[in-house]
DSSP file (Angstrom, degrees, kcal/mol; ACC not computed):
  #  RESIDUE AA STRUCTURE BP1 BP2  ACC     N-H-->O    O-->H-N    N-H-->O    O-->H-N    TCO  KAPPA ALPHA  PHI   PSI    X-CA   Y-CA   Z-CA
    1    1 A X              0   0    0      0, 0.0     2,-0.3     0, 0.0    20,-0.1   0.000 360.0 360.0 360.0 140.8  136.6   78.1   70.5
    2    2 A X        -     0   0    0      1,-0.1     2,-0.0     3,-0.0     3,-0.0  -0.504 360.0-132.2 -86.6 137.8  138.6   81.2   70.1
    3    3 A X        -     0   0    0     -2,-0.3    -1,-0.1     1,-0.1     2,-0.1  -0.540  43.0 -82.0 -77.8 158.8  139.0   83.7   73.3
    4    4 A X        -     0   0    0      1,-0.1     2,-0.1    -2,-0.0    -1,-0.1  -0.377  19.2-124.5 -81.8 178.9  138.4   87.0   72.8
    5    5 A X  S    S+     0   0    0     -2,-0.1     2,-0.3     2,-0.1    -1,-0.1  -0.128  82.8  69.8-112.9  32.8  140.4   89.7   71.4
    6    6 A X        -     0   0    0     -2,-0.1     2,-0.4    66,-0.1    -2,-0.0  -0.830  59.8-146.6-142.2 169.1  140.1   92.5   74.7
    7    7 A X        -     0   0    0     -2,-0.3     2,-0.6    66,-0.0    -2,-0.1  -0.950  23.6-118.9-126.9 141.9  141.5   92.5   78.0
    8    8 A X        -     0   0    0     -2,-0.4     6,-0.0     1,-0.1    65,-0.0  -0.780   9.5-148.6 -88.2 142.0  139.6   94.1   81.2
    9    9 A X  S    S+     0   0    0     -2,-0.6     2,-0.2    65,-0.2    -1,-0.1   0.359  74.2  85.7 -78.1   3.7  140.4   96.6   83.3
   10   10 A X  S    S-     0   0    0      2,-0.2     4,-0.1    64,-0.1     0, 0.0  -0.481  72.7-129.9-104.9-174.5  138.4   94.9   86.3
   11   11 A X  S    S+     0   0    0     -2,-0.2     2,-0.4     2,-0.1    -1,-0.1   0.042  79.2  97.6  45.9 -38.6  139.4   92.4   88.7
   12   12 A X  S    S-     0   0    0      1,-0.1    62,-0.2    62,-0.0    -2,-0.2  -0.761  76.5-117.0-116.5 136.6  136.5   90.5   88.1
   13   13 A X        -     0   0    0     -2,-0.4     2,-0.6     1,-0.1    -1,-0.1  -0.069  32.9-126.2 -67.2 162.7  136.1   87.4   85.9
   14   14 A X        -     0   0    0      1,-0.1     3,-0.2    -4,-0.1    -1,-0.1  -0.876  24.4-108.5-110.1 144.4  133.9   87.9   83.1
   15   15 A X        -     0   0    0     -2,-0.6     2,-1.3     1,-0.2     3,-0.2  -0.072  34.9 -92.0 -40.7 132.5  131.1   85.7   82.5
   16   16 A X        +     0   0    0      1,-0.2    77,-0.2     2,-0.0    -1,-0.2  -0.157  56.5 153.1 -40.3  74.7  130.7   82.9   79.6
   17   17 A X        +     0   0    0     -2,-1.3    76,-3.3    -3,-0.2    -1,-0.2   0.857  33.9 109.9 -89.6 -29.5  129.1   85.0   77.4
   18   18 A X  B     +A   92   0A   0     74,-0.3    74,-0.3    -3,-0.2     3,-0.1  -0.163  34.7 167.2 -20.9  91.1  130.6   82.7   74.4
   19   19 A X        -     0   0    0     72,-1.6    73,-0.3     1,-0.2     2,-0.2   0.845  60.6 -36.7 -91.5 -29.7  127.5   80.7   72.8
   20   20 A X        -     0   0    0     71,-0.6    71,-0.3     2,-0.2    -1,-0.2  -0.804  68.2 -77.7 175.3-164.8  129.1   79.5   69.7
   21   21 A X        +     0   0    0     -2,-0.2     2,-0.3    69,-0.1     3,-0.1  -0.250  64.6 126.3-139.9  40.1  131.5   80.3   66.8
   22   22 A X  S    S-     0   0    0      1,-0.1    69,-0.2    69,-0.0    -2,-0.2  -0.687  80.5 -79.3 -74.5 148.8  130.1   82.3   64.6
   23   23 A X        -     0   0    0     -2,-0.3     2,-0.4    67,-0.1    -1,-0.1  -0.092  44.0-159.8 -74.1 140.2  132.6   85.5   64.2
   24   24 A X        -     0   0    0     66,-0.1     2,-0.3    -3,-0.1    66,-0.2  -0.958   4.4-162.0-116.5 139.5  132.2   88.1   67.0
   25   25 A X  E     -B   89   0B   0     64,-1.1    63,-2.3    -2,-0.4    64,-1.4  -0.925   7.7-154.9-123.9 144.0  133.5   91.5   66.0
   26   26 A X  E     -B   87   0B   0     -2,-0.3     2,-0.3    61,-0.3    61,-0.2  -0.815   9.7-169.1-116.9 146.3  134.3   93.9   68.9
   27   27 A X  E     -B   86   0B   0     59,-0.6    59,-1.8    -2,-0.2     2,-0.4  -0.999  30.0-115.9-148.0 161.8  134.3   97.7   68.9
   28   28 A X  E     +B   85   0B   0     -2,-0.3     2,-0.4    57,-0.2    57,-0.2  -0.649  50.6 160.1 -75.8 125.0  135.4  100.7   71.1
   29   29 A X        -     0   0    0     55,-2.2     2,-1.0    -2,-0.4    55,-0.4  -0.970  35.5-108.5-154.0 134.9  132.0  102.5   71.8
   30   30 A X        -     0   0    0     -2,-0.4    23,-0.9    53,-0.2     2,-0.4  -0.598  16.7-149.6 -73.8 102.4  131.0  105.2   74.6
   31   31 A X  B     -cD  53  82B   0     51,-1.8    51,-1.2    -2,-1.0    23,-0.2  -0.541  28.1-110.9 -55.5 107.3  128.9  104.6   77.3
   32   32 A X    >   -     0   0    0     21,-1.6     3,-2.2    -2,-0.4     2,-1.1   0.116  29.1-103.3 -79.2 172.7  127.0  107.4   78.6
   33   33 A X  T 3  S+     0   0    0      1,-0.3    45,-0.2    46,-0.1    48,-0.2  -0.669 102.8  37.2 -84.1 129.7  127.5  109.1   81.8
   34   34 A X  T 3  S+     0   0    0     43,-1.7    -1,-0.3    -2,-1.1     2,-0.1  -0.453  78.5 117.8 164.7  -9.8  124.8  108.1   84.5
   35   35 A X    <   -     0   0    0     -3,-2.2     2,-0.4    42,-0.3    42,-0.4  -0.487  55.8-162.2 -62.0 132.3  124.7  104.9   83.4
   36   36 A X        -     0   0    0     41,-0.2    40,-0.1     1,-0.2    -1,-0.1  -0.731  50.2 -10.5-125.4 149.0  125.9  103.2   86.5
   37   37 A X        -     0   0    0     -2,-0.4     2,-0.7     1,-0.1    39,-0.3   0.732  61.9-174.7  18.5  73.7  127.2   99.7   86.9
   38   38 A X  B     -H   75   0C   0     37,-4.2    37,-0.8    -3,-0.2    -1,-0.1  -0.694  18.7-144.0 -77.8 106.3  126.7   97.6   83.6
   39   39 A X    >   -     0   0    0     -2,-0.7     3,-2.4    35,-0.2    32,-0.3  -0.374  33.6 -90.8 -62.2 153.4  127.7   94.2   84.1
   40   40 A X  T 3  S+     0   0    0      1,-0.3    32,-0.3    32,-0.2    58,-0.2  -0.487 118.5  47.8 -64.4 165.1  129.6   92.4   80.5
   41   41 A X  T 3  S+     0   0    0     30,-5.0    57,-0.8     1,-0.2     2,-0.6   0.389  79.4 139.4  71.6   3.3  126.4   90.9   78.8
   42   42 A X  B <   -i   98   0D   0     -3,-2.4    29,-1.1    55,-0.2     2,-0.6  -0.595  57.2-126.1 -97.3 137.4  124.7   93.7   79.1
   43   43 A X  E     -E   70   0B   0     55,-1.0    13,-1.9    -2,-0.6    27,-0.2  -0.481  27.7-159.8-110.2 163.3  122.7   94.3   76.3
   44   44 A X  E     -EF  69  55B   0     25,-2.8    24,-1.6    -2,-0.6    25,-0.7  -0.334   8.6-166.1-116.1 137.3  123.3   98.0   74.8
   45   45 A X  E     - F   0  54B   0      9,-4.7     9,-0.7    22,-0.3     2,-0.3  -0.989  25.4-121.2-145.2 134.8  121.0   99.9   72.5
   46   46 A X  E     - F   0  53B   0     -2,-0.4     7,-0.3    20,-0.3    20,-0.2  -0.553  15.7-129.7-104.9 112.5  122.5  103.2   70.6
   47   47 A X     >  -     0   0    0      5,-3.9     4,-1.5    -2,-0.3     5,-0.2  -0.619  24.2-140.0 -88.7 133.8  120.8  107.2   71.0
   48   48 A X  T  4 S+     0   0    0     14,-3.8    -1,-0.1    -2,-0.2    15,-0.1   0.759  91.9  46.3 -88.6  -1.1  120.5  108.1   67.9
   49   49 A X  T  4 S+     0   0    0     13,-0.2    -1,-0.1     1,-0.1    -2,-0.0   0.903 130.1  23.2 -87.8 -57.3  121.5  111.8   67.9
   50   50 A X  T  4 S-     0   0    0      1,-0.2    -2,-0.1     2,-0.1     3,-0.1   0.309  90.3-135.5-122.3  51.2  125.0  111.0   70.2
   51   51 A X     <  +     0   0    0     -4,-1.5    -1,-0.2     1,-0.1   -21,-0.1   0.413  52.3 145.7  53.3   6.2  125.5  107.5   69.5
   52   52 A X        -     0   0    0     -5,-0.2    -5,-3.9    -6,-0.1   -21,-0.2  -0.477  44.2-120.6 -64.8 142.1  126.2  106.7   73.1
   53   53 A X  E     +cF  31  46B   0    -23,-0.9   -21,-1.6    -7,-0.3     2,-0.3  -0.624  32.6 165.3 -88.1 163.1  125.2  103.7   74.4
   54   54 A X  E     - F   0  45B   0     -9,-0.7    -9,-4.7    -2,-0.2     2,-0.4  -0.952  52.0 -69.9-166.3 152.5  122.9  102.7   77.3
   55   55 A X  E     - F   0  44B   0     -2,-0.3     2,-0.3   -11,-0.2   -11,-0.2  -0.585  64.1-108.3 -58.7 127.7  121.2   99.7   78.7
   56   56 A X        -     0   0    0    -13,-1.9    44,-1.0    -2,-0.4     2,-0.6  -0.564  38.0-168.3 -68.1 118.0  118.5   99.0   76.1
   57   57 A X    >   -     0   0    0     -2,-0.3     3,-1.4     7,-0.2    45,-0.2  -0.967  16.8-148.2-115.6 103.0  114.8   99.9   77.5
   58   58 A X  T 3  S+     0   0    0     43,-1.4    44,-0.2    -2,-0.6    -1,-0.1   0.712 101.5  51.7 -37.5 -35.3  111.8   98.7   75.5
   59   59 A X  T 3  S+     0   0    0     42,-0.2    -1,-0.2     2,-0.0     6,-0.1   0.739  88.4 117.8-103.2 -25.1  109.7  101.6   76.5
   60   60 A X    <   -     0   0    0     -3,-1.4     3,-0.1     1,-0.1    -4,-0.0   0.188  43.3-167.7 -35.1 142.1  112.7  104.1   75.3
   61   61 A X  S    S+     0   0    0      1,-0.1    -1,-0.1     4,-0.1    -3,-0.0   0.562  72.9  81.5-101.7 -13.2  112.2  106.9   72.1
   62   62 A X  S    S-     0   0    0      1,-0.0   -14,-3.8   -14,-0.0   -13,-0.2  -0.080 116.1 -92.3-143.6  15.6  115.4  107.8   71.6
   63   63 A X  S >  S+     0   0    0    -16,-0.2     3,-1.9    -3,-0.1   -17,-0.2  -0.009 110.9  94.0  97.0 -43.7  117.0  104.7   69.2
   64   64 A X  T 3   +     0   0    0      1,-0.2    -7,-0.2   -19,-0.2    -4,-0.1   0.772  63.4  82.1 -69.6  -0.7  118.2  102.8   72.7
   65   65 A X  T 3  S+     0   0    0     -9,-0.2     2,-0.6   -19,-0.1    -1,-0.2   0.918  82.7  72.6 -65.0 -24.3  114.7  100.9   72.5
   66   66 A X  S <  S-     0   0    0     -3,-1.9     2,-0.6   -20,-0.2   -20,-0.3  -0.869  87.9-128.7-110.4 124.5  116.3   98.4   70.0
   67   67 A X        +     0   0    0     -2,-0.6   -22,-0.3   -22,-0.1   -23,-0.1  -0.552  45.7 146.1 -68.7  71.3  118.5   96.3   71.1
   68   68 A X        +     0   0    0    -24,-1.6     2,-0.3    -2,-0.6   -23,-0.2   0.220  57.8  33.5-138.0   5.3  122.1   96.4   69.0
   69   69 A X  E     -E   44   0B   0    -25,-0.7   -25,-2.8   -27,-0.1     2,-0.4  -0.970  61.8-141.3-152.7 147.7  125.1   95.8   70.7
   70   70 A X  E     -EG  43  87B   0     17,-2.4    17,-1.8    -2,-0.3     2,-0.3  -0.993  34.1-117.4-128.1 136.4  126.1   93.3   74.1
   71   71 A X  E     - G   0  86B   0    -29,-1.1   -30,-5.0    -2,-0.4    15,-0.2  -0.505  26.0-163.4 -81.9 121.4  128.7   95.0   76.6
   72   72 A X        +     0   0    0     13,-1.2     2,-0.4    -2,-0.3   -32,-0.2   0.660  67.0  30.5 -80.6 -23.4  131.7   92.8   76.6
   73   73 A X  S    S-     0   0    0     12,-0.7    -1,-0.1   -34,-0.2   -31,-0.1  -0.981  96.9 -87.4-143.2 142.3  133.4   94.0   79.7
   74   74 A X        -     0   0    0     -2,-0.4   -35,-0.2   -62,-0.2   -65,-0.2  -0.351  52.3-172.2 -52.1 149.4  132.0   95.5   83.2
   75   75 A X  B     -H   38   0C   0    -37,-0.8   -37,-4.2     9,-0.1     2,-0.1  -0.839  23.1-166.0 155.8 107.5  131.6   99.5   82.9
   76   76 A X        +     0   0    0    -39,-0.3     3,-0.2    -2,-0.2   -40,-0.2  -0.573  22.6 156.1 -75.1  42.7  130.8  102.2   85.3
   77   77 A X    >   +     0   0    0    -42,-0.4   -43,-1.7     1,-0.2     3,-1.3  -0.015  37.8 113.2-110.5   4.3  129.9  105.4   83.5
   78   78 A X  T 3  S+     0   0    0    -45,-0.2    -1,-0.2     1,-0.2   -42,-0.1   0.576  88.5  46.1 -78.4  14.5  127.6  107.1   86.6
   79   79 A X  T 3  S-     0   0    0      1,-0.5     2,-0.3   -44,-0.2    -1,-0.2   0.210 132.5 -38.9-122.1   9.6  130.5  109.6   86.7
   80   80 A X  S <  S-     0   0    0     -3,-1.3    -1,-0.5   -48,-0.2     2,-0.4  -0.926  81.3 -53.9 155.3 169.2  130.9  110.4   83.2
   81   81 A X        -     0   0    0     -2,-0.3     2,-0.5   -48,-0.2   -49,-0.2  -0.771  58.0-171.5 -69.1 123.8  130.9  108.8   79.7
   82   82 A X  B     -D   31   0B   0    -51,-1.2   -51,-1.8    -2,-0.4   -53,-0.1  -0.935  18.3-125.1-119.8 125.1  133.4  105.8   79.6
   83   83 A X        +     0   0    0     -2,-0.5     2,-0.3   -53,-0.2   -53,-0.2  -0.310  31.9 171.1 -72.4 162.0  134.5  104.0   76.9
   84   84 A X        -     0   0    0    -55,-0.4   -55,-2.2    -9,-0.0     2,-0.4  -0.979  40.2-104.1-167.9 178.8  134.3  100.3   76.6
   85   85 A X  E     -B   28   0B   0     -2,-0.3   -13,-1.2   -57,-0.2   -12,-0.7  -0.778  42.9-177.0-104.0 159.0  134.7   97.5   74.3
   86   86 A X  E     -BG  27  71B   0    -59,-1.8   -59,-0.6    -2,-0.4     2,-0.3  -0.687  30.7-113.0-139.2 171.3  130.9   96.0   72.9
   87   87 A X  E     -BG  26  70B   0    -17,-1.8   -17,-2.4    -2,-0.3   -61,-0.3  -0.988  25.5-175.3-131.7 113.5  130.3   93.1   70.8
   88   88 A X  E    S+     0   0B   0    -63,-2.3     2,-0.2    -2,-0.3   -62,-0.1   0.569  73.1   2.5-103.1  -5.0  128.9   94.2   67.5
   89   89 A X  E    S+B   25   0B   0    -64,-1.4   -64,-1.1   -19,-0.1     2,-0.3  -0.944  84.1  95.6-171.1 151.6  128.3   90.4   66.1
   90   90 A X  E     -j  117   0E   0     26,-1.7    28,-0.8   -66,-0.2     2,-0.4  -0.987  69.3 -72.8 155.3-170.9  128.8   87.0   67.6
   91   91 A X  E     -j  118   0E   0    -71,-0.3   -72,-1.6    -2,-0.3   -71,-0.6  -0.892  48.4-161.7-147.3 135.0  126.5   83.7   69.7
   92   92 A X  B     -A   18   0A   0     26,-1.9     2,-0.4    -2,-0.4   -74,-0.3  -0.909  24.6-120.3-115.4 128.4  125.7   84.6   73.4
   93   93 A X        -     0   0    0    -76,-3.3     3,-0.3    -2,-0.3     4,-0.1  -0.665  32.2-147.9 -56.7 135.6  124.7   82.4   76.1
   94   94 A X  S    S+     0   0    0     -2,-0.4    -1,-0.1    25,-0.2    11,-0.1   0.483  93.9  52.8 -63.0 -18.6  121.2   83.9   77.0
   95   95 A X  S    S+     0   0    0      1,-0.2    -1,-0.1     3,-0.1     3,-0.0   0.054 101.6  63.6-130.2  31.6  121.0   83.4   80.3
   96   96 A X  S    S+     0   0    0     -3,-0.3     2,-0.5   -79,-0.1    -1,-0.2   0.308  91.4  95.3-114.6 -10.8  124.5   85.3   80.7
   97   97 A X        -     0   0    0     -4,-0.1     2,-0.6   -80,-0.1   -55,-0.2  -0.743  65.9-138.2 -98.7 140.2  122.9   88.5   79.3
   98   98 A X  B     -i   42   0D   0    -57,-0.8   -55,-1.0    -2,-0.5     6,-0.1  -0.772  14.8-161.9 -31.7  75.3  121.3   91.6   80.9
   99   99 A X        -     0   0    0     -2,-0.6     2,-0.1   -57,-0.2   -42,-0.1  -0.353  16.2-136.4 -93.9 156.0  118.1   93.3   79.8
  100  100 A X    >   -     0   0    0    -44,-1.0     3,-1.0     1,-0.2   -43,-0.1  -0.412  58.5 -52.3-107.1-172.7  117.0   96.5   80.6
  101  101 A X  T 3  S+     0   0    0      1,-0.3   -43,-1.4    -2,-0.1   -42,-0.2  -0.338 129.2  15.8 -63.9 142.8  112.8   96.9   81.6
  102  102 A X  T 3  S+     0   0    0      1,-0.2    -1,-0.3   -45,-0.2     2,-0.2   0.216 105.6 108.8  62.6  13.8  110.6   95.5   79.1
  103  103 A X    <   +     0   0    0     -3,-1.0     2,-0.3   -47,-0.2    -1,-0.2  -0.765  31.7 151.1 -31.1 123.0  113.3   93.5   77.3
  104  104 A X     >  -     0   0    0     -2,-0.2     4,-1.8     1,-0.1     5,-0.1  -0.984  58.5 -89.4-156.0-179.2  113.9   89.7   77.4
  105  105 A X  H  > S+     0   0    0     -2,-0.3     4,-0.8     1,-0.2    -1,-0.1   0.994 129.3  54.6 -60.7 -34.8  115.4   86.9   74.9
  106  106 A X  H  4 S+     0   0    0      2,-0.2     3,-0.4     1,-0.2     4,-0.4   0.917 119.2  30.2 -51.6 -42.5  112.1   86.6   73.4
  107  107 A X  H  > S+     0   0    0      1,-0.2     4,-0.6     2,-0.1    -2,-0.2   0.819 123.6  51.7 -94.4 -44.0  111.9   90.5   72.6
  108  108 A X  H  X S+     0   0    0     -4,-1.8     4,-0.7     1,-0.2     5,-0.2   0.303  92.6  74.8 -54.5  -1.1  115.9   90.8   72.2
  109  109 A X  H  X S+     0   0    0     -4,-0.8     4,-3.1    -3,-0.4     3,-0.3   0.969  92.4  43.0-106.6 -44.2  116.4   88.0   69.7
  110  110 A X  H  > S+     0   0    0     -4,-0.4     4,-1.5     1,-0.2     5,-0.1   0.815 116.2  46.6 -70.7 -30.2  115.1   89.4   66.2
  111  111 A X  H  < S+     0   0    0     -4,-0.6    -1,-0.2     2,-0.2    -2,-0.1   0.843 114.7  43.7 -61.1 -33.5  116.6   92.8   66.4
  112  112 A X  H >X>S+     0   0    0     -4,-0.7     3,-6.1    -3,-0.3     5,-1.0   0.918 111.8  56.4 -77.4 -50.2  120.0   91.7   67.6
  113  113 A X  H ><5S+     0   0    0     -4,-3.1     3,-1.2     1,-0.3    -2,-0.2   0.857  94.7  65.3 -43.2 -28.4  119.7   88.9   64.9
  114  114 A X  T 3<5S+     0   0    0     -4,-1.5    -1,-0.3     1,-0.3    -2,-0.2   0.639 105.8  50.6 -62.9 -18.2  119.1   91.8   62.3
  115  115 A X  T <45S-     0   0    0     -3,-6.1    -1,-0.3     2,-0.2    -2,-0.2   0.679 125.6 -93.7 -96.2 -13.3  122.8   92.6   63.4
  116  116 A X  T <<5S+     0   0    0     -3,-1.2   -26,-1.7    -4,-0.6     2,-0.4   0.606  91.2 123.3 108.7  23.3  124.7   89.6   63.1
  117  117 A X  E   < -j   90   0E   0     -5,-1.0     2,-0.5   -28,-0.2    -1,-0.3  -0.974  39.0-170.1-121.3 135.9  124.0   88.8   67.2
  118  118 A X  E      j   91   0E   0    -28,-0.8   -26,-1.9    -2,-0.4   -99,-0.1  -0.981 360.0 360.0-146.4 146.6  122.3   85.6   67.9
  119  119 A X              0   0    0     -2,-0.5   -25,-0.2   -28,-0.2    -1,-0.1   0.195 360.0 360.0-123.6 360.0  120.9   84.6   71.5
């Protein structure tokens, strides 16, 4: 297994988010500001007017109800928007990822698969 291609800015190690070896592409993508202490694994769903990301919320209108990206690296954003590196395709441990309310692997697994993310 290949490591990934980012470094963190925290202190703190990041969890085995690594399921399997299918090719994980990372991008730089903006978190918006209140979101407050996102652990890596958490997974990230995209507003569709300013493309910011946000913990994904089943019950959300606003594009972040579907599930489309998993936060590679710990991210603090309750002071502002922060960038941060995501994982746009790739195999996840499951029971290393994050869900926002009304979210779970069962409800998370065909949407992300519909990107190239599999849980």
């Amino acid at each position: 297994m290949t490591s990934a291609s980012f470094s963190s800015q925290s202190n703190q190690p990041l969890p085995s988010l690594i399921g399997g070896d299918f090719p994980r592409v990372t991008r730089l993508v903006t978190v918006a500001s209140g979101v407050s202490a996102l652990p890596a694994g958490a997974v990230l769903g995209r507003t569709g007017g300013t493309r910011r990301f946000v913990l994904s919320v089943a019950m959300a209108t606003d594009g972040t109800e579907k599930p489309c990206a998993i936060l590679a690296e710990p991210v603090d954003a309750a002071a502002g928007d922060v960038e941060a590196i995501a994982y746009f395709s790739g195999e996840f441990n499951p029971d290393q990822l994050t869900f926002g309310v009304g979210h779970s692997v069962a409800t998370a697994a065909d949407p992300l698969r519909d990107v190239s993310i599999f849980i």
